[in-house]
Structure formats: structure tokens, C-alpha cells
Residue frames as a rotation matrix with the C-alpha (Angstrom) as fourth column:
UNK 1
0.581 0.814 0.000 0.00
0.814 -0.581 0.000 0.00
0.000 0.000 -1.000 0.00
UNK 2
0.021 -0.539 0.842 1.47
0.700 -0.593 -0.398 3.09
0.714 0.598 0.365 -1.21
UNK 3
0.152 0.262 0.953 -0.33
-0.390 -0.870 0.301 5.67
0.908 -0.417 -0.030 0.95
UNK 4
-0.827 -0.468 -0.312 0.67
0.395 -0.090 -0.914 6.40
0.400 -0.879 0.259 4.88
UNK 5
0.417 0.866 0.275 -2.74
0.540 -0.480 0.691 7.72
0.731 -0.140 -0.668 6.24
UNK 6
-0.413 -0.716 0.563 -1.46
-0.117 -0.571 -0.812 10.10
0.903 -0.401 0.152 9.10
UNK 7
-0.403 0.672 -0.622 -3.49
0.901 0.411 -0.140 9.41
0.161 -0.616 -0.771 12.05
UNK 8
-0.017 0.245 0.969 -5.81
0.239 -0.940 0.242 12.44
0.971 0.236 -0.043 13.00
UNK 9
-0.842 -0.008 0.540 -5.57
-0.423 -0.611 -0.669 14.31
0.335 -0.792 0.511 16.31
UNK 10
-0.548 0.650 -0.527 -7.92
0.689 0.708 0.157 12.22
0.475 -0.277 -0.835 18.38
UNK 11
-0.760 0.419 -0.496 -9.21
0.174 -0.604 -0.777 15.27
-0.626 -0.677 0.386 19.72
UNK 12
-0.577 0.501 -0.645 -10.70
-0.816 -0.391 0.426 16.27
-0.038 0.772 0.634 15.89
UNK 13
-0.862 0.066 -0.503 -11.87
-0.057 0.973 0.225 12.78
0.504 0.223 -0.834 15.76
UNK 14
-0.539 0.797 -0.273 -14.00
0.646 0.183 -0.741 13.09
-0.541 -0.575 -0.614 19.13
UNK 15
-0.488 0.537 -0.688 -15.17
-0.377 -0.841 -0.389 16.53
-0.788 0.069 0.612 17.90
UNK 16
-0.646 0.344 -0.682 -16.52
-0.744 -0.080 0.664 15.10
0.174 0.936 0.307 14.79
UNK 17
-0.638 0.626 -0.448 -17.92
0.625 0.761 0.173 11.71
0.449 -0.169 -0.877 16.11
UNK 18
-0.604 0.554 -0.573 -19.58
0.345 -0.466 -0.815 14.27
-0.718 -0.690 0.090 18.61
UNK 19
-0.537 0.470 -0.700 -21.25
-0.614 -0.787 -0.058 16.44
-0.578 0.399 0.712 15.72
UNK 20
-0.542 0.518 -0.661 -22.49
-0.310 0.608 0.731 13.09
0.781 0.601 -0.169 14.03
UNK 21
-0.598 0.538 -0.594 -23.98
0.630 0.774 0.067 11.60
0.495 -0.334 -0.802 16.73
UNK 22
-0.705 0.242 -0.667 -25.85
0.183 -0.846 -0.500 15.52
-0.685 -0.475 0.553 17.24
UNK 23
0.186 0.903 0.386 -29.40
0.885 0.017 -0.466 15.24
-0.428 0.428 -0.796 15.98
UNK 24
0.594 0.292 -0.749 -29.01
0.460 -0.888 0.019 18.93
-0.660 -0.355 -0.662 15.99
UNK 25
-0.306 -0.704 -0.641 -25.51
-0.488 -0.462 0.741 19.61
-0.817 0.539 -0.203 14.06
UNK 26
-0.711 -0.237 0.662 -26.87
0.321 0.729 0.605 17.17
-0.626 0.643 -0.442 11.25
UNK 27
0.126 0.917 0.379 -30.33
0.977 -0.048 -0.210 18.72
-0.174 0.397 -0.901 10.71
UNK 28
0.499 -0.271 -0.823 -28.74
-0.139 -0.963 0.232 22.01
-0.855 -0.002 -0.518 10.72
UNK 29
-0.495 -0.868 -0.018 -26.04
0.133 -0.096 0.986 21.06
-0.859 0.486 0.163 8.35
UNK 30
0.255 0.427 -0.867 -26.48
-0.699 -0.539 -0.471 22.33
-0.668 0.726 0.161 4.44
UNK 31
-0.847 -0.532 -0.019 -25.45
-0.487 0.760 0.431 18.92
-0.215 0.374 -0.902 3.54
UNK 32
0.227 0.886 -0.404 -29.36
-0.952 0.289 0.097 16.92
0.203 0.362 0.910 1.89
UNK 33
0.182 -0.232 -0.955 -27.16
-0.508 0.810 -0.294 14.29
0.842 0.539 0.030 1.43
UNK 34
-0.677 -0.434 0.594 -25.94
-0.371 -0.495 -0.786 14.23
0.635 -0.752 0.175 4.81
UNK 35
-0.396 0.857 0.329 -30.06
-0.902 -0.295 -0.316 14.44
-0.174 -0.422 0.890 6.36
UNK 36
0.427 0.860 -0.279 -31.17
-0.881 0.326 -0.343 11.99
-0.204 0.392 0.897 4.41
UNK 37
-0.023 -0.685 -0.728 -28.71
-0.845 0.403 -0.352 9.02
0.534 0.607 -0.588 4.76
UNK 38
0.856 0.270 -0.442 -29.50
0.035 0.821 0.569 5.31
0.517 -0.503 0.693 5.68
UNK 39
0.632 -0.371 -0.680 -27.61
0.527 0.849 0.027 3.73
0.568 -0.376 0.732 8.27
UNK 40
0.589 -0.578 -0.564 -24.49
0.426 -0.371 0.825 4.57
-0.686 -0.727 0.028 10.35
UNK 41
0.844 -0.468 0.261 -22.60
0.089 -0.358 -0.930 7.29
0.529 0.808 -0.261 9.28
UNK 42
0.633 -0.705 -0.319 -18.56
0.456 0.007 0.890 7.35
-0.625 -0.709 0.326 10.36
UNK 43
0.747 -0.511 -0.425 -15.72
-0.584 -0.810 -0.051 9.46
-0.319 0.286 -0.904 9.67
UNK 44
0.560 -0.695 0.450 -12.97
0.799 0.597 -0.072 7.90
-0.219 0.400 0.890 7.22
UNK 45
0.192 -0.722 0.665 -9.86
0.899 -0.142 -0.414 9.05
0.393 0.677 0.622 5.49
UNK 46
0.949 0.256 -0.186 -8.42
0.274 -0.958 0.079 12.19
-0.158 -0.126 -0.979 7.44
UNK 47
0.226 -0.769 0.598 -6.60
0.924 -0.026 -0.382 13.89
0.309 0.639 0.704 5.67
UNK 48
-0.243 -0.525 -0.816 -4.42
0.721 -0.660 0.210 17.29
-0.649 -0.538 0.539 6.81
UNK 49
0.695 0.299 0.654 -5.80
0.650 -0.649 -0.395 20.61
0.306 0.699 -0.646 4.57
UNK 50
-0.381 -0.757 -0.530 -2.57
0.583 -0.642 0.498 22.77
-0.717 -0.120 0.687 4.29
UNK 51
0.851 0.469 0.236 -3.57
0.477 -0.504 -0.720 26.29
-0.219 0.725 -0.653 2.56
UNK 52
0.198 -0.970 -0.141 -1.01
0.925 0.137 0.354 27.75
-0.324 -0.201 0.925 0.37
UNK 53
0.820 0.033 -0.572 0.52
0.299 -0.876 0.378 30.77
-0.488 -0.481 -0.728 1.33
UNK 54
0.050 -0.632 0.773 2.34
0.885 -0.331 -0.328 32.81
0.463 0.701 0.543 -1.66
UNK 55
0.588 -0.029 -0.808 3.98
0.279 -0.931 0.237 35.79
-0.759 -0.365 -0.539 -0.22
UNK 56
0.995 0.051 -0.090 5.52
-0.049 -0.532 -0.845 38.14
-0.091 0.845 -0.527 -2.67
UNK 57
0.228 -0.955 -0.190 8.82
-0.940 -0.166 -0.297 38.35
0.252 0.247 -0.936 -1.27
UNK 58
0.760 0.360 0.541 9.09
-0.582 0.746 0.323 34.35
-0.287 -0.561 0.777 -0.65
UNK 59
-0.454 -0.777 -0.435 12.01
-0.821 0.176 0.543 32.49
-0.346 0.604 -0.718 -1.64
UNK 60
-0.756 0.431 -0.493 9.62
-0.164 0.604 0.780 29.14
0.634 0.671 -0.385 -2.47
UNK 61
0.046 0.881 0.471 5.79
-0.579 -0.361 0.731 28.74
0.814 -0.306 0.494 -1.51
UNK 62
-0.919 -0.391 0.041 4.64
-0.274 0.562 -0.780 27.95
0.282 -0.729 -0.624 2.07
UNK 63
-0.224 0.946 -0.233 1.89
0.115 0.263 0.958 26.03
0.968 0.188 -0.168 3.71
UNK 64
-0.644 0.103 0.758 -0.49
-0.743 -0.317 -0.589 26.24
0.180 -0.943 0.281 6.97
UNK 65
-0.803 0.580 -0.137 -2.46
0.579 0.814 0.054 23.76
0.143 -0.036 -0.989 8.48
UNK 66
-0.633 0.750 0.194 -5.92
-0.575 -0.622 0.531 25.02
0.519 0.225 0.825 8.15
UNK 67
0.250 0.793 0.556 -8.11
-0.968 0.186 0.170 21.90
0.031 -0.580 0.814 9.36
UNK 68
-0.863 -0.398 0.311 -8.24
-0.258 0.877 0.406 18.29
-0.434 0.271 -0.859 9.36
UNK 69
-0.258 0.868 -0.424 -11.10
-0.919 -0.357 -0.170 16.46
-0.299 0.346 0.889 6.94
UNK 70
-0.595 -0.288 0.750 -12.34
-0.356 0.931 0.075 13.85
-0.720 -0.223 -0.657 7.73
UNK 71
-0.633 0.466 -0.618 -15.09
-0.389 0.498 0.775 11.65
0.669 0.731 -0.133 4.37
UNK 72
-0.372 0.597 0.711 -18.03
-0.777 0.219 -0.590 11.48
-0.508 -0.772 0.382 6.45
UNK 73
-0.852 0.229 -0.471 -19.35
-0.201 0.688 0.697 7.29
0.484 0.689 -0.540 4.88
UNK 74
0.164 0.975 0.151 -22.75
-0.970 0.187 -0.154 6.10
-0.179 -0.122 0.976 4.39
UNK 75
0.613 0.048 0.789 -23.28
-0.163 0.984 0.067 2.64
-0.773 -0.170 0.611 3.81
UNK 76
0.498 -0.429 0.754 -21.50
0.854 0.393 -0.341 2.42
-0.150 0.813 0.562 0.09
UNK 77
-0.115 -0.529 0.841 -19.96
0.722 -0.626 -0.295 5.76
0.683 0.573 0.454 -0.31
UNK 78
-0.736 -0.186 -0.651 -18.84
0.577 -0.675 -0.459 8.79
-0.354 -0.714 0.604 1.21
UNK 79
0.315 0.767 0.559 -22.12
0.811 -0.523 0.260 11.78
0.492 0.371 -0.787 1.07
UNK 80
0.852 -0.117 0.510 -19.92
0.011 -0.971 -0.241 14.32
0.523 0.211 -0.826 2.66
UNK 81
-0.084 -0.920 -0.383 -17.35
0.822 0.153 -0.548 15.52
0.563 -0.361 0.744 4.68
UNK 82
0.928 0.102 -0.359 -16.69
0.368 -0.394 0.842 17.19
-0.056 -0.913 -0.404 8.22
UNK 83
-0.184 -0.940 0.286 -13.65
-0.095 -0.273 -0.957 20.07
0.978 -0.203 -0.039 8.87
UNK 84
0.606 -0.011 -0.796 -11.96
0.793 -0.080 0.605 20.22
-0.070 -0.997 -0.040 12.50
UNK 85
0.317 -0.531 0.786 -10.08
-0.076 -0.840 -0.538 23.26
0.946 0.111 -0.306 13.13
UNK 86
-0.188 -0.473 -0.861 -7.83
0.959 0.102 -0.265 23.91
0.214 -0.875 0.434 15.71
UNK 87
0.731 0.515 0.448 -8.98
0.232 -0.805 0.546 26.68
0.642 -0.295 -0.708 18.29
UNK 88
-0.552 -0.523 0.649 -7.44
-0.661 -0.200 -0.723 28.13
0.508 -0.828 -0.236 21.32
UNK 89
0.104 0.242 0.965 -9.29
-0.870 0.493 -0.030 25.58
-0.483 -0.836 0.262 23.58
UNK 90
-0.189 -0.249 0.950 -8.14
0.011 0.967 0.256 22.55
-0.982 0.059 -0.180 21.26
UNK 91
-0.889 0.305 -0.342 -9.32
-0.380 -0.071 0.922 20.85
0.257 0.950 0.179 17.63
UNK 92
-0.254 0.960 -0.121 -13.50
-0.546 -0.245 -0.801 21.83
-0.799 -0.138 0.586 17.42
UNK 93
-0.190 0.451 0.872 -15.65
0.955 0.292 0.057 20.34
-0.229 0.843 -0.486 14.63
UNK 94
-0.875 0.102 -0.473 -16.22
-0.211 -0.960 0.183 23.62
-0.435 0.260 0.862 12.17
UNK 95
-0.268 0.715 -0.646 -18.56
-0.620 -0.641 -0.452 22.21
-0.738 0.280 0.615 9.70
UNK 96
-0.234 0.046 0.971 -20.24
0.596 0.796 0.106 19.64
-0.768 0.604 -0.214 7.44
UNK 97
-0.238 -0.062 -0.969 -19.90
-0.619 -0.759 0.200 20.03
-0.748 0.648 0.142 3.89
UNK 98
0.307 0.112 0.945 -20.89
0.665 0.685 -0.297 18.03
-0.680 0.720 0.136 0.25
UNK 99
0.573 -0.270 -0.774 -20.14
-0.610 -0.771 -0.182 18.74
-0.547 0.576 -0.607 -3.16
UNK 100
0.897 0.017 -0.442 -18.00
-0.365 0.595 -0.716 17.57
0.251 0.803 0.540 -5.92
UNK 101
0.222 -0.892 0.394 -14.84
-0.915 -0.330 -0.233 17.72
0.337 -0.309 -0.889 -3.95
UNK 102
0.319 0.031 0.947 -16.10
-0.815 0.520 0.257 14.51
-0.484 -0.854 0.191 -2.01
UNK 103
0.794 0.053 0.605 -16.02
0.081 0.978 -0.193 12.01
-0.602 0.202 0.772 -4.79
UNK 104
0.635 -0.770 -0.060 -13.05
-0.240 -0.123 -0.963 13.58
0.734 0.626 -0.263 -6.50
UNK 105
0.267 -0.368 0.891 -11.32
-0.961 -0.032 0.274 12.96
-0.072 -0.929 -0.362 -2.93
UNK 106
0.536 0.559 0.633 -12.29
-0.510 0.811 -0.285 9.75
-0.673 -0.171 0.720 -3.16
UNK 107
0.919 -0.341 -0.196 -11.42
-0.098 0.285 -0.954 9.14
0.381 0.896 0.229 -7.31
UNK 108
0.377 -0.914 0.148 -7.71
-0.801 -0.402 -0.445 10.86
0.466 0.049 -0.883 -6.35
UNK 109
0.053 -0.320 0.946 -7.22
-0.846 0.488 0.213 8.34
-0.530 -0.812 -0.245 -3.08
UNK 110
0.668 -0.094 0.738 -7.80
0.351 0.915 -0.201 5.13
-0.656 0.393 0.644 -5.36
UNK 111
0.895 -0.445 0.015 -5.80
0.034 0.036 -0.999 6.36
0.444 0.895 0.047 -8.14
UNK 112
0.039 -0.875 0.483 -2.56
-0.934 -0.204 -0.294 7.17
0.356 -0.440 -0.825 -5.63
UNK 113
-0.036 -0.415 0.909 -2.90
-0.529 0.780 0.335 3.97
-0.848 -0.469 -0.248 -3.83
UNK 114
0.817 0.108 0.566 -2.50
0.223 0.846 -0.484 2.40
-0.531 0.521 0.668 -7.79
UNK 115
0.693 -0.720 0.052 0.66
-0.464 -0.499 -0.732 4.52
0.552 0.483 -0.680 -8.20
UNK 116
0.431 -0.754 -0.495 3.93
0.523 0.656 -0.544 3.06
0.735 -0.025 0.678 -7.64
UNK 117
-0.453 -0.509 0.732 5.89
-0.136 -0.772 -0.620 4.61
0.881 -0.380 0.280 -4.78
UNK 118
-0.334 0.580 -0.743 5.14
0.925 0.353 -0.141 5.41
0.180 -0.735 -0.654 -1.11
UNK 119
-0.548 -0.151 0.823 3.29
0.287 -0.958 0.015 8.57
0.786 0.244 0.568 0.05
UNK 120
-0.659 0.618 -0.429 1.36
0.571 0.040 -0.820 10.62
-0.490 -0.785 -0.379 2.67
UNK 121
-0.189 0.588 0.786 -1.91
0.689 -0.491 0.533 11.81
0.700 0.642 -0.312 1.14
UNK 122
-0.590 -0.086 -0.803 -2.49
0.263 -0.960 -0.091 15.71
-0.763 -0.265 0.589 2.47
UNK 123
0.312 0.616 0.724 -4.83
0.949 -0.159 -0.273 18.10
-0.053 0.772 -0.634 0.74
UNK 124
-0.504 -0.608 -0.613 -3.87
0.735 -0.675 0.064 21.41
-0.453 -0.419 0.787 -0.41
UNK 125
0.745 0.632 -0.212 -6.23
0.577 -0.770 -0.272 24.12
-0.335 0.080 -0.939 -0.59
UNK 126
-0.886 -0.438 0.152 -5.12
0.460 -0.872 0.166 27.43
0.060 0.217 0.974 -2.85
UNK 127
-0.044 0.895 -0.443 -8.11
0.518 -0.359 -0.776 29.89
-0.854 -0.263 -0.448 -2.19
UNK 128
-0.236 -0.293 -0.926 -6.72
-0.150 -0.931 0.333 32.21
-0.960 0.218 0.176 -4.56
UNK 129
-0.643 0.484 -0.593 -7.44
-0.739 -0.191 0.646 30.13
0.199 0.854 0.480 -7.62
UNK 130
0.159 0.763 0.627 -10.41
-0.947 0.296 -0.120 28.14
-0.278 -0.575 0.770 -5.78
UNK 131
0.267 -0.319 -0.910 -8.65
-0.585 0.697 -0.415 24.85
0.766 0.643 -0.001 -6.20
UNK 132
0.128 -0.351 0.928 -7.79
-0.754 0.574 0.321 21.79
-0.645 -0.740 -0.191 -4.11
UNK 133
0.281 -0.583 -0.763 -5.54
-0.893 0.134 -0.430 19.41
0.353 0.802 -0.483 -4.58
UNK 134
0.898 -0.424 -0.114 -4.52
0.417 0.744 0.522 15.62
-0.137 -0.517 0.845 -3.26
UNK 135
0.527 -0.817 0.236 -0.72
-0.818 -0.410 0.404 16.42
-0.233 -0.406 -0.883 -1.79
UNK 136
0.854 -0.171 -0.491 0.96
0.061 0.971 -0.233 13.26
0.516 0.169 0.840 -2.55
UNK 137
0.857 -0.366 0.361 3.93
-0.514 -0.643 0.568 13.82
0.024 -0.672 -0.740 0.01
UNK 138
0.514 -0.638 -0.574 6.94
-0.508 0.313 -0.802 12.01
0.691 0.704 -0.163 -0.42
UNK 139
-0.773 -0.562 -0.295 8.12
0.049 0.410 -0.911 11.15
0.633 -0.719 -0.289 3.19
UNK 140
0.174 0.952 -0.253 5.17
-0.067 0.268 0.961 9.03
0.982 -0.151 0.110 4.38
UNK 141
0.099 0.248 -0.964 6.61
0.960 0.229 0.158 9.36
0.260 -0.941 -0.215 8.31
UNK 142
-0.791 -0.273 0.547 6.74
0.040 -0.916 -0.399 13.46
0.610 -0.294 0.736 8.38
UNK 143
-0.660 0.435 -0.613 4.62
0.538 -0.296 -0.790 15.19
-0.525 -0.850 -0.039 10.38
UNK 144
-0.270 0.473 0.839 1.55
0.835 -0.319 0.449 16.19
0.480 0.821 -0.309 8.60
UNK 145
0.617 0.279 -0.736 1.18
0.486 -0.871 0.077 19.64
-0.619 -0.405 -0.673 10.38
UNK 146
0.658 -0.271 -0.703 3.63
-0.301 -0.950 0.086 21.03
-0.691 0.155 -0.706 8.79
UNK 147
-0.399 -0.871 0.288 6.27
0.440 0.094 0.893 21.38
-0.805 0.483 0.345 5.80
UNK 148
0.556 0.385 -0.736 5.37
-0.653 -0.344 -0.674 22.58
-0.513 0.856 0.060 2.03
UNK 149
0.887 0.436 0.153 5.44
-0.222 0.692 -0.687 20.63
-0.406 0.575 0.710 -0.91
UNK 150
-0.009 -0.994 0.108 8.97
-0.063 0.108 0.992 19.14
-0.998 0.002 -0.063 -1.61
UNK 151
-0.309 -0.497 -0.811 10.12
-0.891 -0.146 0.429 19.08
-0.332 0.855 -0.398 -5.73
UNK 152
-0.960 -0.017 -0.279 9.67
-0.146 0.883 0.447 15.58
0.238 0.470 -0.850 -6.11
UNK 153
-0.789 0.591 0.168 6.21
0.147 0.448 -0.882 15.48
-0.596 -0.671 -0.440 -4.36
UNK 154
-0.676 0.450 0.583 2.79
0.720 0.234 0.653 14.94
0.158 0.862 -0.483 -6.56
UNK 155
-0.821 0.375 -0.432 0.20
-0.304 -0.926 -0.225 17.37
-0.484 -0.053 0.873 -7.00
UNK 156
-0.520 0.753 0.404 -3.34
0.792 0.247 0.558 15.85
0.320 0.610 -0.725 -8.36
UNK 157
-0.937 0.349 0.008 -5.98
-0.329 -0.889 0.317 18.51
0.118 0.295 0.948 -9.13
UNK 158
-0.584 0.714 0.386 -9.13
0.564 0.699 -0.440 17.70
-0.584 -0.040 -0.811 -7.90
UNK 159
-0.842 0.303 0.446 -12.34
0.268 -0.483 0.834 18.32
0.468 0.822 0.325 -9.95
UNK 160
0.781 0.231 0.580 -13.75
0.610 -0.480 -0.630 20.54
0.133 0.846 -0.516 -10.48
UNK 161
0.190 -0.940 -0.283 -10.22
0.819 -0.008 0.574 22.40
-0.542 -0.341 0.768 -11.54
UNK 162
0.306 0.238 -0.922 -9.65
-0.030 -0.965 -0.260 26.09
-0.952 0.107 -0.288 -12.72
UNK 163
0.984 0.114 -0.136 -9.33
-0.100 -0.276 -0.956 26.57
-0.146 0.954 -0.260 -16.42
UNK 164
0.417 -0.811 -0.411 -6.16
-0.766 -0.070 -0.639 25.16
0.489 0.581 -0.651 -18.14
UNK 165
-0.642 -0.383 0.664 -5.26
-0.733 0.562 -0.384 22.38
-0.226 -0.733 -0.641 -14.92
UNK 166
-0.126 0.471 -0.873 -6.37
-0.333 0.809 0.484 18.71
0.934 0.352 0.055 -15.76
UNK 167
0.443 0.346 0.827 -8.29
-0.873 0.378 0.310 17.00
-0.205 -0.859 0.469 -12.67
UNK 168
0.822 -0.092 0.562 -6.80
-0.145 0.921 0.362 13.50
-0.551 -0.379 0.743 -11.43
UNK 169
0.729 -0.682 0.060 -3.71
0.514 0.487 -0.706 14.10
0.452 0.546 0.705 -13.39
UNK 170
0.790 -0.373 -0.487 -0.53
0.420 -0.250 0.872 14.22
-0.447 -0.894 -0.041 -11.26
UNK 171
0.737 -0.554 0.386 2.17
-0.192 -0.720 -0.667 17.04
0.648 0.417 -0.637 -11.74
UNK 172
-0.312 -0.800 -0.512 5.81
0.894 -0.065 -0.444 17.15
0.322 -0.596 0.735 -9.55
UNK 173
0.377 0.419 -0.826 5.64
0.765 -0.644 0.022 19.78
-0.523 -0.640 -0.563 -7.46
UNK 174
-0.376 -0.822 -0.428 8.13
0.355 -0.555 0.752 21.73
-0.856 0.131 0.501 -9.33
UNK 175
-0.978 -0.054 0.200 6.37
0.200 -0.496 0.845 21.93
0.053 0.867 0.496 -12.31
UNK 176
-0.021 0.972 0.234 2.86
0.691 -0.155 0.706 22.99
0.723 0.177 -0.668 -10.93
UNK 177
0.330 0.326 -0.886 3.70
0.857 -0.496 0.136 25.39
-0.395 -0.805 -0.443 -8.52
UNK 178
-0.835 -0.425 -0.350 5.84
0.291 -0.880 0.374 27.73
-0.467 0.210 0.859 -10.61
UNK 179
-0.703 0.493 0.512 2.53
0.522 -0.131 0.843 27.77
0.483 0.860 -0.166 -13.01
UNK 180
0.252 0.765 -0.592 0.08
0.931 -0.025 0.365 28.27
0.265 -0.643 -0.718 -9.62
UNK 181
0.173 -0.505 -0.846 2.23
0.524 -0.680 0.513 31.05
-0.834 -0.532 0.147 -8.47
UNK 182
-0.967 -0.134 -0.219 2.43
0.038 -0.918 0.394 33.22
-0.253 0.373 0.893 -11.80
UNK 183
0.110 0.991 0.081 -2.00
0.864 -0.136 0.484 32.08
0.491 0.017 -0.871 -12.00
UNK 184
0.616 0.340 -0.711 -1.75
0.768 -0.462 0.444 34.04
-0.177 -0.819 -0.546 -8.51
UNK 185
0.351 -0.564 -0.747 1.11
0.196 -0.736 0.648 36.45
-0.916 -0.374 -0.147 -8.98
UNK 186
0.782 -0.190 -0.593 1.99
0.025 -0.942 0.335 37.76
-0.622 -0.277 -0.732 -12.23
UNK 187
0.210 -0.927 -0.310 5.23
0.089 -0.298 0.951 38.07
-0.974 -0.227 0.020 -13.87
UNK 188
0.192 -0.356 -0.915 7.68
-0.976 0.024 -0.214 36.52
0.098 0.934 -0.343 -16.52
UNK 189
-0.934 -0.272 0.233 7.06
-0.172 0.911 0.374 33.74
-0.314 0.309 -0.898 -17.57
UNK 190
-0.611 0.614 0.500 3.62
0.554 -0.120 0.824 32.14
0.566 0.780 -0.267 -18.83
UNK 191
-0.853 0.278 0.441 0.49
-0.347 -0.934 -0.083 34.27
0.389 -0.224 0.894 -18.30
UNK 192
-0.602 0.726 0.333 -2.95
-0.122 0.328 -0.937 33.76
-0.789 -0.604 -0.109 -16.79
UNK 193
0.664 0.741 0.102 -4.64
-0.530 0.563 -0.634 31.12
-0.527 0.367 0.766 -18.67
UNK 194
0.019 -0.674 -0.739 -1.57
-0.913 0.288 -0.287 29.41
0.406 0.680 -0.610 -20.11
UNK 195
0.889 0.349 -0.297 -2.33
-0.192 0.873 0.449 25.23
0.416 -0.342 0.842 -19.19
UNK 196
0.319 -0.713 0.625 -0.37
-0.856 0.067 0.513 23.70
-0.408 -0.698 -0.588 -16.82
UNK 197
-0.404 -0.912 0.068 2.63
-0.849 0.402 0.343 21.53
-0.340 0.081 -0.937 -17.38
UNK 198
0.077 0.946 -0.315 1.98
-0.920 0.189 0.344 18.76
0.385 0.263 0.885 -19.00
């Protein structure tokens, strides 16, 4: 098995089992799918969300942890997903969510664990060009809080992906971040809308 799951912060863990097993946080949530799902629902696959942070003067891009997310499964398939965030009094449940993100999540995770190699799987949020990505990390015993995306490490686009970036097709880091970073910033070299690397 290729992929290293990281283990999540058993604190995010409780907080989420807590918000499923809350009549109250479910019927609230903006999730249909969510409301209306047979059987037991349980939190799978968390995965670290690192958002990446392009500062102008940067020498190469950095990330924050942002939450942890966990594939909230119904009986045959995931119908949404749950963030934890880390507060000052610990890591909270923030919020259930659906959308297309979930089964691209999904797609990405089977297609890495049919890729040769070992990895930790990490998501990586860019706000700037509303995009998320499967991290494919390269040293499957780091510490998933923290680092940014090493040269050799994969990049899959999930779908839906911003104009010119192919979903579910993986990139080195090196050659999809210089492209993300002149989307977001600018410069010399190509221009906004020029397709990423192939």
C-alpha cells in the first residue's frame, strides 16, 4: 500500500464523532445528502488541509495547516465531509460540507494507492485560484502539520479544476507550482490562462 494515512488528532476525531452523533448539528447542516442518509454514518480518510501561502517576497511557496477532513461514509460511499479546526481551547468540529470535492477525494485516493511509490496523502487548498488538490507527500513518516510541498512530491488537481489544470492528473511539485504562483502572482514567464505543465 502506497499511501501512509497520518493518524488524525484524536481530539478532531471526538469533535466530529460528537457532531455526528448531534441530531441537531446534522439537521442544521447544508449537507441533503448528509439528512437523508441510511444507516451509520462514520468518519474515514483524514486527511491534513494545508492552505497555500504565496507571499511576494518568498524564496519558495509555504503552507499552513488550516483543518483536518475527515469523508463522512454512508453505507457504500462517502455523502460528505466534516472540517476540525484547531482553536485556542483545542481541535472543534467547524462544519459539514458536500459537493463535488467529495467524490473527486475519493477518485484521487484510489488512483494514488495504484501509483507506484510510497506517500502521505495531504490536501492542499489554494483559495486564490479556488482549487484543491490531493498532496501526494513524499516522506510518508513526516509530520503532517507542517512542511510545504517538496520538488519531487505529486500534486493531483481535484475536480472541479480552474481553467487550463487537468483533474486527477498528477504534476511534480516543481512543475505545478511555478505555473500556480504566476496564475496568482503575475510576472515573466507564462500568463494567466496558459495550461499547466503537462
Amino acid at each position: 500500500m502506497p499511501l501512509h494515512v497520518p493518524p488524525a488528532p484524536p481530539p478532531a476525531l471526538r469533535s466530529v464523532l460528537a457532531a455526528l452523533g448531534s441530531p441537531t448539528a446534522v439537521r442544521e447542516a447544508r449537507t441533503p445528502a448528509l439528512r437523508t442518509a441510511q444507516g451509520p454514518l462514520s468518519p474515514e480518510h483524514p486527511l491534513p488541509v494545508h492552505v497555500l501561502d504565496l507571499a511576494p517576497d518568498a524564496v519558495a511557496p509555504a503552507t499552513r495547516l488550516a483543518a483536518w477532513r475527515f469523508q463522512i461514509r454512508s453505507t457504500e460511499r462517502a455523502v460528505a465531509a466534516a472540517d476540525a479546526v484547531l482553536t485556542a481551547d483545542g481541535w472543534t468540529f467547524s462544519h459539514f460540507f458536500e459537493g463535488p470535492y467529495i467524490p473527486s477525494t475519493e477518485l484521487a485516493l484510489r488512483q494514488a494507492e495504484a501509483m507506484g511509490g510510497r506517500y502521505q496523502p495531504r490536501l492542499l487548498s489554494i483559495p486564490d485560484l479556488y482549487m484543491l488538490a490531493l498532496w501526494l507527500h513524499g516522506d510518508p513518516e513526516a509530520d503532517a502539520s507542517c512542511g510545504a510541498p517538496a520538488p519531487a512530491d505529486l500534486l493531483v488537481p481535484l475536480a472541479p479544476a480552474p481553467p487550463g489544470f487537468a483533474a486527477h492528473r498528477p504534476h511534480r511539485a516543481a512543475e505545478l507550482l511555478p505555473v500556480i504562483t504566476t496564475r496568482i502572482m503575475p510576472g515573466p514567464g507564462p500568463r494567466l490562462g496558459s495550461p499547466a505543465p503537462a
